[in-house]
NUMAR-356115 format. One line per 5 residues: number of its first residue (from 1); their letters; for each residue x, y, z of N, C-alpha, C. Coordinates in nm, 4 decimals. Layout:
<pts>
NUM	A	X:Y:Z:X:Y:Z:X:Y:Z ~ ...
</pts>
This chain:
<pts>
1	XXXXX	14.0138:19.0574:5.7344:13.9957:18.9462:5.6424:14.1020:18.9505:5.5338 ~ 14.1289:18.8493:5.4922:14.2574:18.7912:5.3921:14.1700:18.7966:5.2388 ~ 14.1861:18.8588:5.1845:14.1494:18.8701:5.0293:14.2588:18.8653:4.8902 ~ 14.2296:18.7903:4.8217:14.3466:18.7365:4.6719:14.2589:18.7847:4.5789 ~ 14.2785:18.8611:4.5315:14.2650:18.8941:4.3464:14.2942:18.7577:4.2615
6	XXXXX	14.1891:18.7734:4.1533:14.2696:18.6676:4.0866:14.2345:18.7895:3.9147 ~ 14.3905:18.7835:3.8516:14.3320:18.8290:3.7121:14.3020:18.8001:3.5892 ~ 14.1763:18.9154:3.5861:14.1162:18.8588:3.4757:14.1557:18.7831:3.3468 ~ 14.0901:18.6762:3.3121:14.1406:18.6285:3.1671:14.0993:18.7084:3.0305 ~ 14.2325:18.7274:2.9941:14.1893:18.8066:2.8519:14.1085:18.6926:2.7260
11	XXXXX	14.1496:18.5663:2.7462:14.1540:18.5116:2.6431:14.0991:18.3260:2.6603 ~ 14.0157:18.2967:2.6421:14.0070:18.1329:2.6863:13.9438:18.0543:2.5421 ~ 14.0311:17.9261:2.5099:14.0216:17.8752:2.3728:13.9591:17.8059:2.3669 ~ 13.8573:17.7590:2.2673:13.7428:17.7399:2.2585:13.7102:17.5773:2.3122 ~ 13.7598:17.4995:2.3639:13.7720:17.4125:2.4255:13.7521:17.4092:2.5889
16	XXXXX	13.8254:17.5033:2.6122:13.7936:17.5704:2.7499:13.6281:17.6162:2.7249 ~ 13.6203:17.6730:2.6690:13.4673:17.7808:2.6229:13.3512:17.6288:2.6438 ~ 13.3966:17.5589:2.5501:13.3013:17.4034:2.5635:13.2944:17.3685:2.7173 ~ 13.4237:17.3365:2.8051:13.3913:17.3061:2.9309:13.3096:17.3516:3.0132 ~ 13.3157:17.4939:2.9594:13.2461:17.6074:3.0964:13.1288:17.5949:3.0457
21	XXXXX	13.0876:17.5703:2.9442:12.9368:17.5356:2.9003:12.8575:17.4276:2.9027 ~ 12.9663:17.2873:2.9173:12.9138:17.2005:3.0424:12.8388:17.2190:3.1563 ~ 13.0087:17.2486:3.2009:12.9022:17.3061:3.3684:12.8480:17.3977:3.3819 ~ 12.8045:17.4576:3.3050:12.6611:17.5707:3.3521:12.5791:17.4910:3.3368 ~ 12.5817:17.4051:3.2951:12.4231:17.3022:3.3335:12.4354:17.2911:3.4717
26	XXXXX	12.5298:17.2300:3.5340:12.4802:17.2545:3.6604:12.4986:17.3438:3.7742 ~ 12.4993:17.4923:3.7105:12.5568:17.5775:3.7707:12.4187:17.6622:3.7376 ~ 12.3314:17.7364:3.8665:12.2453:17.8689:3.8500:12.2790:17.9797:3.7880 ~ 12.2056:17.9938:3.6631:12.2714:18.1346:3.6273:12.2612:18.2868:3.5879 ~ 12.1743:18.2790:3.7178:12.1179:18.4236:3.6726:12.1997:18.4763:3.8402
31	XXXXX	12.2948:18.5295:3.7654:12.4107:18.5745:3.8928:12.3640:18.7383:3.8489 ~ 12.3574:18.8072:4.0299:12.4730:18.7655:4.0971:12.3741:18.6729:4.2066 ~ 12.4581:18.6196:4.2868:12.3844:18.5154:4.4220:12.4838:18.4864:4.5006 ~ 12.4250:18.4736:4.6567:12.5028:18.3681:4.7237:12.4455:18.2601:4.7706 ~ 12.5469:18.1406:4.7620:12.5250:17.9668:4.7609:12.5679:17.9496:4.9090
36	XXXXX	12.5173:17.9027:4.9921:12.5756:17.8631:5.1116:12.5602:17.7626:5.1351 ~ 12.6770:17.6940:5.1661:12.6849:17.5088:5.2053:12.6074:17.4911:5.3614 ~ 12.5229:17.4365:5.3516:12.4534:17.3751:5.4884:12.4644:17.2443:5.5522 ~ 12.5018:17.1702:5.4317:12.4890:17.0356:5.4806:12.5607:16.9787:5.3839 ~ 12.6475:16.8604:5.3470:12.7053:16.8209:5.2367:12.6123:16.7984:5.1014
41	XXXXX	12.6529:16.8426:4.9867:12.5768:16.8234:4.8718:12.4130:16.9100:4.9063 ~ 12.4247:17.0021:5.0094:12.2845:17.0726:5.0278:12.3593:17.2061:5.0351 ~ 12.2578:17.3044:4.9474:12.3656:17.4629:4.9180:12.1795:17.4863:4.9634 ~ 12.1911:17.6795:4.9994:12.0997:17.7389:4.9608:12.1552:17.8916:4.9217 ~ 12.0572:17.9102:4.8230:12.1266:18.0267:4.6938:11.9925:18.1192:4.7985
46	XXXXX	12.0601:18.2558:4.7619:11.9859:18.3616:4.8138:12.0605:18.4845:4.6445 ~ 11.9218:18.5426:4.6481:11.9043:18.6018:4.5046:11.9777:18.7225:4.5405 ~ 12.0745:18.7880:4.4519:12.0922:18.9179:4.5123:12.0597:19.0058:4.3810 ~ 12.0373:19.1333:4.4211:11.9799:19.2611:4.3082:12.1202:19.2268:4.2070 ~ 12.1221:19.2340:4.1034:12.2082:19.2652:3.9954:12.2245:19.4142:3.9843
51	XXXXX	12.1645:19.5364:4.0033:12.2006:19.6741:3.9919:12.2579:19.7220:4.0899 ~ 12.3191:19.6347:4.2526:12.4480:19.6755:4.3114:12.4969:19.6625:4.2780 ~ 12.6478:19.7860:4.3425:12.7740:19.7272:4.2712:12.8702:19.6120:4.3444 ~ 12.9645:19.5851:4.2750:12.9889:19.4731:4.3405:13.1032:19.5304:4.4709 ~ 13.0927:19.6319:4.5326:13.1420:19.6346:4.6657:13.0194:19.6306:4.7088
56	XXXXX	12.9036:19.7333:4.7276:12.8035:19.6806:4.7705:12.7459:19.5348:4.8234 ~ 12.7744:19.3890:4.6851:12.7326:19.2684:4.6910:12.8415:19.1864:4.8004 ~ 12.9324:19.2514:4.7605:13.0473:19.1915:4.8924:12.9996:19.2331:5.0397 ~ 12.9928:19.3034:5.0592:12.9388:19.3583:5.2110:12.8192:19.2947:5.2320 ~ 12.7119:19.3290:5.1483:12.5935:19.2028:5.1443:12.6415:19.0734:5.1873
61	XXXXX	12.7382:19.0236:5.0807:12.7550:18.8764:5.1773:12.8253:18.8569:5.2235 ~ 12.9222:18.9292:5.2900:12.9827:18.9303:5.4401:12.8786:18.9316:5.5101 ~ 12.8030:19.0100:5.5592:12.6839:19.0558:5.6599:12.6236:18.9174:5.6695 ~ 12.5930:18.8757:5.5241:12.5314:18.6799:5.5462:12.6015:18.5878:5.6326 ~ 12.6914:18.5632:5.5736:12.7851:18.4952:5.6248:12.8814:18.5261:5.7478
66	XXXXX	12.8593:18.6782:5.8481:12.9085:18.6951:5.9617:12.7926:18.6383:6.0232 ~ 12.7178:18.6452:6.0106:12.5865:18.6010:6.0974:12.6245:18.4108:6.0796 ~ 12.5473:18.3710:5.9476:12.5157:18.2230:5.9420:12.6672:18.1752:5.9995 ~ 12.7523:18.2122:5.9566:12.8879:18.1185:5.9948:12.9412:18.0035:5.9640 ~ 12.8589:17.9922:5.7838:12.8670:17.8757:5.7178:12.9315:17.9181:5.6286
71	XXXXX	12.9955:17.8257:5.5311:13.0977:17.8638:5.4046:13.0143:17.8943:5.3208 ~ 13.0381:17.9526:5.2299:12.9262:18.0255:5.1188:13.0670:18.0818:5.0015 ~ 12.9640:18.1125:4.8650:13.0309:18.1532:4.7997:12.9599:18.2851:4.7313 ~ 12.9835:18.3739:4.6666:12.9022:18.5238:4.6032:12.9440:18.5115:4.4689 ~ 12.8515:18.4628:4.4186:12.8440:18.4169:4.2637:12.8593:18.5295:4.1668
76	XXXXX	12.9630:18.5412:4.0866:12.9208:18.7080:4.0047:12.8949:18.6421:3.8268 ~ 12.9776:18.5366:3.8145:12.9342:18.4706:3.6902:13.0112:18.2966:3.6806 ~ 12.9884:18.2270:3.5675:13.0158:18.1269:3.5650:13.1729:18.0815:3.6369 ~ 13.2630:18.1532:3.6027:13.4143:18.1551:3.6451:13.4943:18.2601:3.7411 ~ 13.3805:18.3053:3.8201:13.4358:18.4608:3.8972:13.3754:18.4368:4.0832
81	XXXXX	13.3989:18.4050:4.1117:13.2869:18.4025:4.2852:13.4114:18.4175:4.3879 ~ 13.3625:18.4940:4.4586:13.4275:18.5168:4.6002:13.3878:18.3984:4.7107 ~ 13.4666:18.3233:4.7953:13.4602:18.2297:4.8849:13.4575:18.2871:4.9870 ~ 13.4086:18.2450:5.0939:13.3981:18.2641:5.2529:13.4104:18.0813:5.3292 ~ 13.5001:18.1070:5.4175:13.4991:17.9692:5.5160:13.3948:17.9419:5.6163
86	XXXXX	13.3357:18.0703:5.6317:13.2547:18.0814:5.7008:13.2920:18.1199:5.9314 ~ 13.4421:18.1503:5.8426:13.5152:18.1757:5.9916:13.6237:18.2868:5.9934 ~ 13.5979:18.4081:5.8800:13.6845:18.4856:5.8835:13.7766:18.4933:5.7703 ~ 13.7899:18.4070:5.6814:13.8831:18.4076:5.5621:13.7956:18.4029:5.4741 ~ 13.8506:18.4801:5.3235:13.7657:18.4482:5.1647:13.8613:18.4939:5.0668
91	XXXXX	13.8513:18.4438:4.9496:13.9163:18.4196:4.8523:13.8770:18.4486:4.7530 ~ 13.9197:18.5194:4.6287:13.8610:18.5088:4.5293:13.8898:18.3981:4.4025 ~ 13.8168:18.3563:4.3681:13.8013:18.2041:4.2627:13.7987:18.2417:4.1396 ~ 13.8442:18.1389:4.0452:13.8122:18.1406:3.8956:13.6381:18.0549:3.8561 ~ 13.6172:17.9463:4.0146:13.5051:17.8603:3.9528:13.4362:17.9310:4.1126
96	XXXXX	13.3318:17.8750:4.0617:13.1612:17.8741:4.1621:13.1117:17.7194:4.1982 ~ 13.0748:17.7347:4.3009:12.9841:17.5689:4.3408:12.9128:17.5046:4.2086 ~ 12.8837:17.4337:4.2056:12.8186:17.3748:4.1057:12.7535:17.2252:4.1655 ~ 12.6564:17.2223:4.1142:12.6228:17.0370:4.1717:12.5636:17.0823:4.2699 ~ 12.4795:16.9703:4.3685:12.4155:16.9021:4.4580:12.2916:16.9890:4.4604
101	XXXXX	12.2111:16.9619:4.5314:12.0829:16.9580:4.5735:12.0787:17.1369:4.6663 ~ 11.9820:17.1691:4.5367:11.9342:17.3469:4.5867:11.8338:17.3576:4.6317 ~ 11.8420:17.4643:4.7230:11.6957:17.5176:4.7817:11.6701:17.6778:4.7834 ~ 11.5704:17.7122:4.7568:11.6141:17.8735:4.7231:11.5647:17.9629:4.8602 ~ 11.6680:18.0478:4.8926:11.5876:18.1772:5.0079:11.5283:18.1436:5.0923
106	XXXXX	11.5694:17.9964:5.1493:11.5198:17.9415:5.3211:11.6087:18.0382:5.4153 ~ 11.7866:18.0540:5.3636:11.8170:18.0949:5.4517:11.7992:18.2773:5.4228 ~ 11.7509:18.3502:5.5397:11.6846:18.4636:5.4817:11.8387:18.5643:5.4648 ~ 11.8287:18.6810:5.3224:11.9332:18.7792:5.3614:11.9350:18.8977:5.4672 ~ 12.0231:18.9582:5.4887:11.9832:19.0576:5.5543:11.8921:19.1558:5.5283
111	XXXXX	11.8655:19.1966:5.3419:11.8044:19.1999:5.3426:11.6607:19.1938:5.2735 ~ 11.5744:19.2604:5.2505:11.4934:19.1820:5.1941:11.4312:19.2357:5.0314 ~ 11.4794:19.1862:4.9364:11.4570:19.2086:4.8238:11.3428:19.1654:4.6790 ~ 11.2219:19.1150:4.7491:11.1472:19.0645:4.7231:11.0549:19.1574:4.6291 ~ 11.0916:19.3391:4.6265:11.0618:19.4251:4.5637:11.0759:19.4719:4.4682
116	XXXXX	11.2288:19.4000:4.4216:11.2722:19.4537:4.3266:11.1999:19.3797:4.1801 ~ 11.2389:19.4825:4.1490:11.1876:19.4870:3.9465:11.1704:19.3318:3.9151 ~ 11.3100:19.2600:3.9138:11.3275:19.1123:3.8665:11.3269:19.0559:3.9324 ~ 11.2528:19.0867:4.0782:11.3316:18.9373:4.2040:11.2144:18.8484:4.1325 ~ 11.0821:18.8535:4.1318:10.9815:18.7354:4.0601:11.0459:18.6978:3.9890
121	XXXXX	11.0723:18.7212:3.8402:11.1350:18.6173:3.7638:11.2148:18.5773:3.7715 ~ 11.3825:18.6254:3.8430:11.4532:18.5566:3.8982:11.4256:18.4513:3.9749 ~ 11.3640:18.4795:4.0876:11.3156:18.3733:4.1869:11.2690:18.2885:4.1617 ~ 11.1628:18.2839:4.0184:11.0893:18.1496:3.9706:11.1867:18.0878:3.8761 ~ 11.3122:18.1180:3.8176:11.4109:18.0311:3.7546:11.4954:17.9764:3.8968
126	XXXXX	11.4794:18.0225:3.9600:11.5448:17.9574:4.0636:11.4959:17.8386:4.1770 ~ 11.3559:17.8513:4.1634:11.2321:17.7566:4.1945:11.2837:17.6240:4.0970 ~ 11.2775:17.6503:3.9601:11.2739:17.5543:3.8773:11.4138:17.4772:3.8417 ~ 11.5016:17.5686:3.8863:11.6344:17.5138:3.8940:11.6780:17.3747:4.0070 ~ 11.5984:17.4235:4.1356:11.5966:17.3756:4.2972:11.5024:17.2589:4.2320
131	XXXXX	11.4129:17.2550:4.2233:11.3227:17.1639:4.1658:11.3992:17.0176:4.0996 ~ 11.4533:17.1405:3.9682:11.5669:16.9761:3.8800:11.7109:16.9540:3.9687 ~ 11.7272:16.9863:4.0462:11.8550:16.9664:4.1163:11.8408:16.8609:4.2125 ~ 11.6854:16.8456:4.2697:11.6398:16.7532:4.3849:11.5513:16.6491:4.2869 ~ 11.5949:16.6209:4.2038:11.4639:16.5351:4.1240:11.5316:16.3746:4.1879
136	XXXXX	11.6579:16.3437:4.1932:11.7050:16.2528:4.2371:11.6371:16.1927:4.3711 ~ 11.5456:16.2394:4.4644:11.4820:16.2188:4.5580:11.6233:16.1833:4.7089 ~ 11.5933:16.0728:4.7512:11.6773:16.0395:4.9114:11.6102:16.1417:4.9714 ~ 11.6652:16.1046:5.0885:11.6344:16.1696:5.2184:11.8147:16.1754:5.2863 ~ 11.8094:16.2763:5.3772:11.9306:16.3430:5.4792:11.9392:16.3087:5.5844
141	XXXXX	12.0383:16.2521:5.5871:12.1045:16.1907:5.6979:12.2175:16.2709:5.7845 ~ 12.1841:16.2886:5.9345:12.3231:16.3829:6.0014:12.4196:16.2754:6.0252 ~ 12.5385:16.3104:6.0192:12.7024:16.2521:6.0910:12.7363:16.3045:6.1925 ~ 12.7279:16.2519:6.3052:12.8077:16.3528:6.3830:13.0111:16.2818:6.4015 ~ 13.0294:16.2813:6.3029:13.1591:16.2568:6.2703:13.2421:16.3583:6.3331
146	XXXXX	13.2288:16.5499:6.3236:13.2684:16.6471:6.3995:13.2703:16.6008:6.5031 ~ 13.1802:16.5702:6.5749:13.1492:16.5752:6.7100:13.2328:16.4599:6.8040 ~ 13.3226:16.3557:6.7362:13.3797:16.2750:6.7907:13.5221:16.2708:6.7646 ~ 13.6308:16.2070:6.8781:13.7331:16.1984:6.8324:13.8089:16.0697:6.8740 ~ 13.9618:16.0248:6.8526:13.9982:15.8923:6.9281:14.0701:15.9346:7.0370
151	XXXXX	14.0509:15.8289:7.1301:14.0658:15.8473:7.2683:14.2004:15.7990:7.2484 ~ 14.3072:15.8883:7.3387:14.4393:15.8745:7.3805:14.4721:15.8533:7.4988 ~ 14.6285:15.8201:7.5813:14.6599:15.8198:7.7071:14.6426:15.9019:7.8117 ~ 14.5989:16.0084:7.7416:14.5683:16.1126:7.7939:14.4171:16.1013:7.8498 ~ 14.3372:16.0385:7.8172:14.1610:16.0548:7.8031:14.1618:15.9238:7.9160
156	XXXXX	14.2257:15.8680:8.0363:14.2102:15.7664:8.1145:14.1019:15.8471:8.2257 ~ 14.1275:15.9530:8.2270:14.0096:16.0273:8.3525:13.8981:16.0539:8.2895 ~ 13.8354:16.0564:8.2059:13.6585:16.0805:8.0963:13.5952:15.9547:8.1217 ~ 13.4959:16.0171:8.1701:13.4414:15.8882:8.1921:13.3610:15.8620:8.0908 ~ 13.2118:15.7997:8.1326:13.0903:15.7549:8.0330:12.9860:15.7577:8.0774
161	XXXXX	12.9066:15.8208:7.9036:12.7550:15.9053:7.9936:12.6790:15.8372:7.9587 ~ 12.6118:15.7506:8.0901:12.4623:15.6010:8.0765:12.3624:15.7411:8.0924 ~ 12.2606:15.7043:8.0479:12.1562:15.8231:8.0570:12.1416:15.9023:8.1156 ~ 12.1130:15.9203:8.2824:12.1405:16.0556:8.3465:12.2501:16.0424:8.4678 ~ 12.3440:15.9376:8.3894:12.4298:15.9435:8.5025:12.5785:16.0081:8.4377
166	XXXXX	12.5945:16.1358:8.4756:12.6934:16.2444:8.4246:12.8174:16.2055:8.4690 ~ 12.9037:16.1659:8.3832:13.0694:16.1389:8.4286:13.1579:16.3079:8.4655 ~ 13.2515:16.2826:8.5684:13.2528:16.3963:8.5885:13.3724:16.5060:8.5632 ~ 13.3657:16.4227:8.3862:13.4622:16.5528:8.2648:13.3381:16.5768:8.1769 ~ 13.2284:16.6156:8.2269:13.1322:16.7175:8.2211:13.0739:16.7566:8.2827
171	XXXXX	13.0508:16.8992:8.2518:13.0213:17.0226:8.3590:12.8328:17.0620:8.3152 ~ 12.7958:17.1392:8.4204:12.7046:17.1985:8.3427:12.7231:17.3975:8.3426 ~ 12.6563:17.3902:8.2260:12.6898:17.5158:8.2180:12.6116:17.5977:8.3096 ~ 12.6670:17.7197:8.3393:12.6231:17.8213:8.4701:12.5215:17.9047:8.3873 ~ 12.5158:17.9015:8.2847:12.4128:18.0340:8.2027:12.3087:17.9645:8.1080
176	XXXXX	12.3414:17.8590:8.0785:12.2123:17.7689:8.0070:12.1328:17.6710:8.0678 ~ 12.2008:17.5943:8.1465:12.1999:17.4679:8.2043:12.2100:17.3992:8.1542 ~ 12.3157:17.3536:8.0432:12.3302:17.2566:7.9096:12.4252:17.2000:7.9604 ~ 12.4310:17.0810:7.9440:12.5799:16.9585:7.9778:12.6912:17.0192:7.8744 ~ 12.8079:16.9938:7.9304:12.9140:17.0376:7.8130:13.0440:16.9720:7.8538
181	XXXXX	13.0890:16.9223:7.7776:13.2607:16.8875:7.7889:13.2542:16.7490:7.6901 ~ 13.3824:16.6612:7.8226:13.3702:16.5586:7.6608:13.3403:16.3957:7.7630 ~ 13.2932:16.2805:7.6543:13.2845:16.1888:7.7433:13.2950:16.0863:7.6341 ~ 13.3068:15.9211:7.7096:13.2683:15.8269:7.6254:13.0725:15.7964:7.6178 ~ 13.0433:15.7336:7.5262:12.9220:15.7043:7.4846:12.8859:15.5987:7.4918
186	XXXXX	12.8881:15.4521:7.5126:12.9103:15.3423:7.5244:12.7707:15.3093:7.4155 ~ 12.6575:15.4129:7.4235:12.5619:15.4174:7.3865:12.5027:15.3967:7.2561 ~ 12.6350:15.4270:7.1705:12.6569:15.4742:7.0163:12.6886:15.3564:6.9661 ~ 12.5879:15.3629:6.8645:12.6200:15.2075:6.7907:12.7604:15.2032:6.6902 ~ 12.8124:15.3612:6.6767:12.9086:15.3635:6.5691:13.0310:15.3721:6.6366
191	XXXXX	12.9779:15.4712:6.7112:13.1269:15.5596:6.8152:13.1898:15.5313:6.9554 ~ 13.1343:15.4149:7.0069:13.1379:15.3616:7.1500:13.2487:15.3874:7.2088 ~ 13.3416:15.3513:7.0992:13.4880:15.3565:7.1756:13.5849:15.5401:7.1409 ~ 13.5266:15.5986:7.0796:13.5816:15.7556:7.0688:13.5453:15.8524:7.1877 ~ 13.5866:15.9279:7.1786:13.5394:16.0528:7.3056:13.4338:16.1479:7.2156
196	XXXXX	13.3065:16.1570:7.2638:13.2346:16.2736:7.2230:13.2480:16.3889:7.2792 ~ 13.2214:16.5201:7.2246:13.2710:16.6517:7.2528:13.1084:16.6716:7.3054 ~ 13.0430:16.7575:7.3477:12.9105:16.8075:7.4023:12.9269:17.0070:7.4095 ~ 12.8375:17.0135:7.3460:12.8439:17.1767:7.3328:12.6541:17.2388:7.4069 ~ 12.7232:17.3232:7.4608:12.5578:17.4058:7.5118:12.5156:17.5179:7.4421
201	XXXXX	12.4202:17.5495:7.4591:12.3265:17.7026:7.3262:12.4374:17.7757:7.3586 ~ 12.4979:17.8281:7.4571:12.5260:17.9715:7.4737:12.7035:17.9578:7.3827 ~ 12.7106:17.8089:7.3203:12.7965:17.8313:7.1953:12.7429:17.8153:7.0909 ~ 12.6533:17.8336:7.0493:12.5838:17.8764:6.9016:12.6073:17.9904:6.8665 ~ 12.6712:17.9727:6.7399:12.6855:18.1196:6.7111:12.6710:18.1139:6.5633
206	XXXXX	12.5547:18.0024:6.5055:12.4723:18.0321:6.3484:12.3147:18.1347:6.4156 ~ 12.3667:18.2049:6.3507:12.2290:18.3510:6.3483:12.2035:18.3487:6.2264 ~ 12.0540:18.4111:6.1844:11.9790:18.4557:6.0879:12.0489:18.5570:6.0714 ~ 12.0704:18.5891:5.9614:12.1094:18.7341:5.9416:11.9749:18.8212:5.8952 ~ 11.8793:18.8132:5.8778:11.7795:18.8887:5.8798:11.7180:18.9245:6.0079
211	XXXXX	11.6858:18.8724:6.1149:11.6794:18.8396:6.2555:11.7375:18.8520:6.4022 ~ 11.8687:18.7908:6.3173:12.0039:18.7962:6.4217:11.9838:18.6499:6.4971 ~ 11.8747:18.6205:6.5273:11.8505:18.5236:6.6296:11.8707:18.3784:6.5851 ~ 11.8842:18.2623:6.6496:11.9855:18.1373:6.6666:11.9207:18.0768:6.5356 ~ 11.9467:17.9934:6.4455:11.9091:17.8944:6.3271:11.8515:17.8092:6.3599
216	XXXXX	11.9256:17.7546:6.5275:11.8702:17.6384:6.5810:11.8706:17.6723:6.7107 ~ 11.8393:17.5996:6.8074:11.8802:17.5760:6.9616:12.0220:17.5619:6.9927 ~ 12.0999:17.4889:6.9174:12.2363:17.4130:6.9247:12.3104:17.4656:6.8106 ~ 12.4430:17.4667:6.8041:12.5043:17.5040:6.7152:12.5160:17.3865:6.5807 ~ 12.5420:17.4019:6.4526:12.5282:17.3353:6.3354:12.6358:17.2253:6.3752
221	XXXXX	12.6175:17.1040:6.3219:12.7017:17.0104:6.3032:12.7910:16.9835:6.4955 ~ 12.7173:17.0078:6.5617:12.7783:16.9787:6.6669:12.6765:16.8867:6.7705 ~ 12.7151:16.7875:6.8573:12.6271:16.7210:6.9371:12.5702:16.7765:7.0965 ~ 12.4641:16.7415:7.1281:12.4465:16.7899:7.3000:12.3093:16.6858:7.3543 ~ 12.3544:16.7233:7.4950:12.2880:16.6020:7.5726:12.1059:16.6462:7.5824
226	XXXXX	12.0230:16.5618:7.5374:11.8846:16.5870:7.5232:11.8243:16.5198:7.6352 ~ 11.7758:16.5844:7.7109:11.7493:16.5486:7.8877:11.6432:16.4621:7.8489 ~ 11.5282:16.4714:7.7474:11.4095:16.3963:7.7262:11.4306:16.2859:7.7033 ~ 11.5729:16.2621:7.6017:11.5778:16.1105:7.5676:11.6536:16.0375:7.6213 ~ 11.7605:16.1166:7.7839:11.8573:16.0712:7.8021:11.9890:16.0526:7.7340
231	XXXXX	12.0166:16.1239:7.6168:12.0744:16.0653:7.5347:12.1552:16.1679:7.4270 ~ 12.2558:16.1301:7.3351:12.3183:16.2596:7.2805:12.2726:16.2692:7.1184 ~ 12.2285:16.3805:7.0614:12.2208:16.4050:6.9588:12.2795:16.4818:6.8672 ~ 12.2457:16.4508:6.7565:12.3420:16.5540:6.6439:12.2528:16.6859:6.6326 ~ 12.2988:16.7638:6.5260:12.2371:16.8769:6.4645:12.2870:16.8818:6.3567
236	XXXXX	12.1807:16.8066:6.2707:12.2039:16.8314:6.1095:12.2007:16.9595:6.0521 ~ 12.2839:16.9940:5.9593:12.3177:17.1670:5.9597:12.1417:17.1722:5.8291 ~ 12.0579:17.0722:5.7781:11.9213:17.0974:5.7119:11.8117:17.1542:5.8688 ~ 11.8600:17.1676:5.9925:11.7866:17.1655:6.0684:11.7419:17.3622:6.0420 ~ 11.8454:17.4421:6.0120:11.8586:17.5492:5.9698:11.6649:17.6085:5.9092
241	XXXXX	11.6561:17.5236:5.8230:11.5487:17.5227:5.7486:11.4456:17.5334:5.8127 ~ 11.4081:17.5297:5.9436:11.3110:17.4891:6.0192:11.2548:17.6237:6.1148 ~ 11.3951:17.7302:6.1120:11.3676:17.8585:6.1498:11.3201:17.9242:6.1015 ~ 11.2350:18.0136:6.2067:11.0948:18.1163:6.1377:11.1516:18.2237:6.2424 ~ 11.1620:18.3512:6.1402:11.1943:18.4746:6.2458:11.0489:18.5222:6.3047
246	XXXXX	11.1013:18.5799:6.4247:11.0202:18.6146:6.5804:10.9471:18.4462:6.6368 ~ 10.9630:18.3468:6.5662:10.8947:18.2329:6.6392:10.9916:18.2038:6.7311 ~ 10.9752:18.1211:6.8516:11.0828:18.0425:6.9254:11.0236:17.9477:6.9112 ~ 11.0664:17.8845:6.7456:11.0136:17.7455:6.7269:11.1619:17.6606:6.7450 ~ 11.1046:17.5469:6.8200:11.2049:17.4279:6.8161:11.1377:17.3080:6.7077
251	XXXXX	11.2329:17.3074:6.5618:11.2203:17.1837:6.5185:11.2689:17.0581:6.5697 ~ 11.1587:16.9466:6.5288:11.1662:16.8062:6.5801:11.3288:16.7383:6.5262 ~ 11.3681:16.7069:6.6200:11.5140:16.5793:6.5819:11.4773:16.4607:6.6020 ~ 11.5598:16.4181:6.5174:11.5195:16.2673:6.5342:11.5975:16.1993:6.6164 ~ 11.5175:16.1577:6.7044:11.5374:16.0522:6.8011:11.6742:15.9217:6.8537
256	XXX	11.6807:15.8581:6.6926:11.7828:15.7704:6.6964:11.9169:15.8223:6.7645 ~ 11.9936:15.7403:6.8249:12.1125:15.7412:6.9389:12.2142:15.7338:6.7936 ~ 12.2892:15.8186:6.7752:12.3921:15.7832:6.6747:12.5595:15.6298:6.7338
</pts>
């Protein structure tokens, strides 16, 4: 992994001092933590002990983030957090996430700290934080924007997938039995004319890191063919939320044909 120092500031003038005290309004701040992006404008913060040290907290959230395989950041204070892409690179920052809509310790750590001295009162400022962060209400909507691309001179042999009739620049896979490759959709009220990509379980590779085992059925933010509805769906990366370790629960998707 690729790691940047950044050094410390000796000195920041009191104008600066005003800004950063802005945004701690909308910044959690009982660091240290890691924030992991799930879904756009959707983070979930996982509490970490404050009496590791901070090589300790780094390895902690590596271990998170080798598993989930989502971008995340390891909060140490208002202007200090280490980044992860969630694919092998991280960085160290002057700022931390700030903004959108929190949820606390859905996604589980490796490990489990629910013992310690301050995790209660930590955890309940962090309840109440998640709370005013979602007061705005809406509901979540998936894109499968990833999942599509524009068709070139090249794409004259892909055919198009009518419900169970498989064009044949897709395969099925030999170890799942999941459709996979790429096709047109004619089906899609948005995307008719792009090529969709189709991915099977045995490329998922978001794990629990407490668990090890899949987040979802399907990998985050990617589409696949749902034999029940005939038809292709997304995987909203909020679907995450829905995993319970040792269950082989499948949460409900919604239905609509993107």
């Amino acid at each position: 992994m690729s790691v940047h120092g950044i050094k410390k500031e000796s000195y920041r003038n009191p104008s600066q001092l005003f800004h950063e005290g802005k945004k701690a309004f909308q910044t959690f701040k009982s660091f240290p933590y890691l924030s992991t992006r799930v879904f756009p404008a959707l983070y979930n913060i996982n509490i970490y002990p404050g009496g590791l040290s901070e090589s300790d907290l780094i390895e902690l959230a590596r271990q998170q983030v080798r598993a989930n395989k989502l971008p995340a950041c390891l909060a140490f204070g208002w202007n200090r957090g280490l980044w992860f892409d969630g694919v092998g690179y991280e960085t160290w920052c002057n700022f931390i996430q700030k903004g959108g809509a929190i949820l606390g310790d859905k996604l589980k750590a490796p490990q489990d700290f629910s013992r310690d001295d301050d995790f209660a009162t930590r955890s309940q400022l962090l309840d109440e934080y998640s709370n005013k962060s979602r007061r705005g209400g809406g509901y979540l909507v998936g894109d499968p924007e990833n999942c599509v691309r524009e068709a070139t001179q090249e794409d004259a042999q892909i055919g198009e997938l009518h419900g169970n009739i498989i064009p044949r620049s897709i395969t099925v896979c030999k170890v799942c039995g999941d459709l996979k490759g790429e096709c047109f959709y004619p089906e899609s009220e948005c995307y008719s004319d792009k090529i969709w990509k189709l991915t099977c379980r045995c490329e998922n590779d978001n794990l629990c890191a407490a668990c090890g085992e899949p987040l979802f059925h399907h990998k985050l933010d990617s589409c696949f063919y749902d034999r029940d509805s005939g038809g292709i769906l997304h995987v909203a990366g909020y679907l995450v939320f829905g995993h319970e370790c040792g269950k082989a629960q499948v949460p409900q998707i919604s239905r609509k044909k993107e």
